[in-house]
C-alpha positions as CSV (number, residue, x, y, z in Angstrom):
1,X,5.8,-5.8,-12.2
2,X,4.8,-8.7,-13.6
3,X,2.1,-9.4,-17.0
4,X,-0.8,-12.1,-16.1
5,X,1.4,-13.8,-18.3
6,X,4.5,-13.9,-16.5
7,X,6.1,-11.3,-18.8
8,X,8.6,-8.8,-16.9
9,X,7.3,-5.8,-17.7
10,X,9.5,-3.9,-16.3
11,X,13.5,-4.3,-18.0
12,X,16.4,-5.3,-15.8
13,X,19.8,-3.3,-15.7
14,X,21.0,-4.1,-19.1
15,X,18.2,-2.4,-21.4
16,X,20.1,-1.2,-23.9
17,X,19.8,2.3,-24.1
18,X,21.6,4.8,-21.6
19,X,19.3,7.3,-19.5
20,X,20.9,10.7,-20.2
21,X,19.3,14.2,-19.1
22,X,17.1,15.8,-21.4
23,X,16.5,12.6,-22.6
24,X,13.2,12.3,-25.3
25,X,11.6,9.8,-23.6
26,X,11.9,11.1,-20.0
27,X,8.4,11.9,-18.7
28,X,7.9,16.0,-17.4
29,X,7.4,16.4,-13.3
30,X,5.1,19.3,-14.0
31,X,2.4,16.2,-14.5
32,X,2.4,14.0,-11.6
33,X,4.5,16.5,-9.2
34,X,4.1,13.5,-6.0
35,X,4.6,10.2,-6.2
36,X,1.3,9.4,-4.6
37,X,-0.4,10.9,-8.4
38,X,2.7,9.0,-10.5
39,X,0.3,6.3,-12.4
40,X,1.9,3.0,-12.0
41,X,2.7,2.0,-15.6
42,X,5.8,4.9,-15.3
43,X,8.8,3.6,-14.0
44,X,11.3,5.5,-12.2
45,X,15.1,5.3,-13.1
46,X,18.5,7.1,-11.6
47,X,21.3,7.9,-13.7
48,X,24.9,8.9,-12.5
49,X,26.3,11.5,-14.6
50,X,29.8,10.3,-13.5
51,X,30.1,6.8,-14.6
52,X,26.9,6.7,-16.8
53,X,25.2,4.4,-15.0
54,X,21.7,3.8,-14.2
55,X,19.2,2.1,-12.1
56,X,15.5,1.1,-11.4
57,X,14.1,3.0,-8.1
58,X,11.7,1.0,-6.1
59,X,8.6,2.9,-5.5
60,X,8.5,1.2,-2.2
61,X,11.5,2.1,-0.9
62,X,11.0,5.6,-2.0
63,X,7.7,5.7,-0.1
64,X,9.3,4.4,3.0
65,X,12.1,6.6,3.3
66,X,10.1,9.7,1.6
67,X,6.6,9.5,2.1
68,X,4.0,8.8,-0.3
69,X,3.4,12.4,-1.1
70,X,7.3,13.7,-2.0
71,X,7.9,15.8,-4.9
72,X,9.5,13.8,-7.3
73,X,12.1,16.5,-8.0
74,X,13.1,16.0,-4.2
75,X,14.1,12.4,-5.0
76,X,17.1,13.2,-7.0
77,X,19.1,14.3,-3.8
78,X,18.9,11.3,-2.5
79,X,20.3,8.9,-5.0
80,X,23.3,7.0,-4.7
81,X,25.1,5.2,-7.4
82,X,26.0,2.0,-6.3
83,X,28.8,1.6,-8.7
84,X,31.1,4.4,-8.0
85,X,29.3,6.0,-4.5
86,X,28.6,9.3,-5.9
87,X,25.4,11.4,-4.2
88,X,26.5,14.4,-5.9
89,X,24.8,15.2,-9.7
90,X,22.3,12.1,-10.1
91,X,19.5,12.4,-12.3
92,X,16.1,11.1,-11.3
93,X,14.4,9.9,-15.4
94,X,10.2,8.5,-15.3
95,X,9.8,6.3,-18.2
96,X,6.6,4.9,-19.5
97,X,6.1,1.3,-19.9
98,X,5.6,0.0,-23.0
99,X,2.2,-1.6,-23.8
């Protein structure tokens, strides 16, 4: 997503900071339980508990394989870490972007 002034809004791969569970900053799913009612300025991320990476997730994609009204604790299942091609264990994280 881009700013009307070509600002990225939205970080690459190298943030800075690594998504962990329980994290402070993670949004709760008990607020926007589908990703139809997610409000677009949160941001999804994955994050393999076996190598400690993580990744941006593509609304799009997620609505083409999912739907537009999946639970966004069912999304977790379906991750894949592109790294070390676990499926097994990977955290799904919503962050909010910053203003």
């Amino acid at each position: 997503m881009k700013h009307r002034r070509s600002i990225d809004l939205t970080a690459g791969a190298d943030i800075g900071y690594t998504v962990s569970e329980g994290s402070r900053r993670s949004g709760d799913y008990d607020l926007y339980p589908t990703l139809d009612k997610l409000p677009e300025w949160y941001v999804l991320l994955g994050w393999c508990p076996r190598c400690r990476r993580y990744g941006h997730i593509e609304r799009r994609d997620v609505r083409r394989v999912l739907g537009a009204t999946a639970l966004l604790a069912d999304i977790a299942p379906h991750l894949l870490c592109t790294a070390c091609h676990q499926r097994r264990g990977n955290k799904l994280s919503m962050r909010k972007l910053p203003r």
